[in-house]
N, C-alpha and C positions, 0 to 999 in steps of 0.2 A: 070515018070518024066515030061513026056509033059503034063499030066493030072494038074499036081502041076503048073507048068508055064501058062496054059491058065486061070487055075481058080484065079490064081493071078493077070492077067490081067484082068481079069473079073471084081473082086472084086477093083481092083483100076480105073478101069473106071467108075463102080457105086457108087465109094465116091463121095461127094458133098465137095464144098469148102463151107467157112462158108457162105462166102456170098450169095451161091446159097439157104443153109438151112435157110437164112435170107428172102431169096424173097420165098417160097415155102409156099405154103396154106394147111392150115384142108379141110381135104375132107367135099364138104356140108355146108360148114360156114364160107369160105371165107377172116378166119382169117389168119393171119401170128404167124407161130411161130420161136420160137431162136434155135436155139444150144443149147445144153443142157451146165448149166455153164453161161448163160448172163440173165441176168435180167432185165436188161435196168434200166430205172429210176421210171419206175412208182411202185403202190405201190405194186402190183401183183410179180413184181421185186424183193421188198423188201421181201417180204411175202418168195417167194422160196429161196431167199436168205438167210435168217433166217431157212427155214424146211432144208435147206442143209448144215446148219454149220459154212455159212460167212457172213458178211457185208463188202459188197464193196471185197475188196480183201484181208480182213482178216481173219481169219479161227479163229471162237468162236466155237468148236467144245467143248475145253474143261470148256469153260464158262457154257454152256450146261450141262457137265456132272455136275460140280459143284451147279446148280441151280437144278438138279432134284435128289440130292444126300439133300440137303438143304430141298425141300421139302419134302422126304419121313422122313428126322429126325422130320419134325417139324408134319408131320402128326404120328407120333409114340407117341413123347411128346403129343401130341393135345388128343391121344386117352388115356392114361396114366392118364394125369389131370381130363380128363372128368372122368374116372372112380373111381379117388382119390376124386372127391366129392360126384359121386352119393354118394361112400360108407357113407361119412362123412352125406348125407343127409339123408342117411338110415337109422346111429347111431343116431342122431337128432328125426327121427320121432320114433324110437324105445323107446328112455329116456324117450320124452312125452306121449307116451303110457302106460307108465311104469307107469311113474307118478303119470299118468289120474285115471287107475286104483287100485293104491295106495290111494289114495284121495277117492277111489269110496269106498274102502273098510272100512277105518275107520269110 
């Protein structure tokens, strides 16, 4: 039990308040990073805010689902037609074949 109580104090003295993980640098580069969840304003901001499902403090999570539901239909259809014409351009070069050597024989 005392094992449980010291490592809980441990562990709450090495949380960081936000603001400390807001002054706090990449090792080597001098940058600052956020919290994970803030994106600030710039476009970098935006960018992870989009790969994580919001804008600003909306949740397009399932906007997402729906755009990648949309494109796998349209890539199905897309493969679908491609292959309703080869065929159609197959039958095409097969009749004038046909043709050609219909004509050749008479």
């Amino acid at each position: 039990m005392a094992n449980e109580q010291s490592f809980d104090q441990a562990a709450s003295q090495t949380r960081m308040t936000s603001q400390e993980t807001e002054q706090r640098s990449l090792p080597n580069t001098g940058e600052l990073y956020r919290k994970k969840g803030e994106g600030g304003s710039s476009l970098m901001g935006l960018i992870r805010g989009l790969h994580e499902g919001r804008v600003g403090d909306v949740n397009i999570k399932w906007v997402m689902d729906l755009t990648a539901i949309g494109l796998i239909i349209l890539t199905i259809t897309g493969i679908i037609m491609s292959l309703k014409i080869l065929a159609a351009q197959k039958r095409s070069r097969d009749r004038q074949a046909l043709t050609a050597s219909k004509e050749n024989y008479v």
